[in-house]
C-alpha positions in Angstrom: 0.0 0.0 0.0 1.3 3.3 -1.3 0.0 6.9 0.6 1.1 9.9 -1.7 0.6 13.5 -0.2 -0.3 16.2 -2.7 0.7 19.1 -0.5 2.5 19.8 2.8 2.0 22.9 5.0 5.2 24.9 6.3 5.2 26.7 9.3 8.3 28.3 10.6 8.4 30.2 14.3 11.4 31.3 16.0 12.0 30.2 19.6 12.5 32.8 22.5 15.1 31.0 24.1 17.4 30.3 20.4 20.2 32.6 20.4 19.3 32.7 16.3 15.8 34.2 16.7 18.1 37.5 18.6 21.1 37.5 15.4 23.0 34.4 16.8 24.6 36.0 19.7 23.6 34.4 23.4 24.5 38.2 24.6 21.9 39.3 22.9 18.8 37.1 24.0 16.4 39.6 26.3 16.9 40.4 29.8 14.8 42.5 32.2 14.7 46.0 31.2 14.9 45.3 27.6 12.3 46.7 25.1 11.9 43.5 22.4 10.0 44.5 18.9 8.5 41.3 17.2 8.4 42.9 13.5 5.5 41.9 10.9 6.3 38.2 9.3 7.7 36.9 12.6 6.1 34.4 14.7 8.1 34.1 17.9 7.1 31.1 20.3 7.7 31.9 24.3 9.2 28.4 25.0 10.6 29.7 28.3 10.1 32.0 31.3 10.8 35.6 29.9 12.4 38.4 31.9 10.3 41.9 33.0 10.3 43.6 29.9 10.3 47.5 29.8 8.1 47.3 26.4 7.2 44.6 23.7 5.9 45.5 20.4 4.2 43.0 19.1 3.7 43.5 14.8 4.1 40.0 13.6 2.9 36.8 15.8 3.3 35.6 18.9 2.2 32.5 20.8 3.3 30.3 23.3 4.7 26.3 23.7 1.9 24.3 25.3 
């Protein structure tokens, strides 16, 4: 028995706690204080415990890991 797929769906999120999703630099993940802007086409996922922020601008997506 054979199963073909026609189509796949894609999704692609970026992970709070990557170093990649903040340019690849650990030093640059937030802390408290910081103002993060989540820019239009982003979907960030909160996969861990997030520092006070001073501001979070939210213009793309933004869920959390359940």
């Amino acid at each position: 028995m054979s199963i073909l797929q026609d189509s796949a769906d894609y999704f692609y999120a970026d992970l709070w706690s990557s170093k990649f999703t903040w340019g690849g630099d650990e030093n640059n993940i937030p802390v408290e204080g910081d103002a993060v802007i989540v820019p239009e086409g982003q979907t960030l996922v909160i996969d861990v415990e997030t520092p006070v922020l001073k501001l979070m601008v939210v213009k793309g997506e933004l869920s959390t890991r359940n």
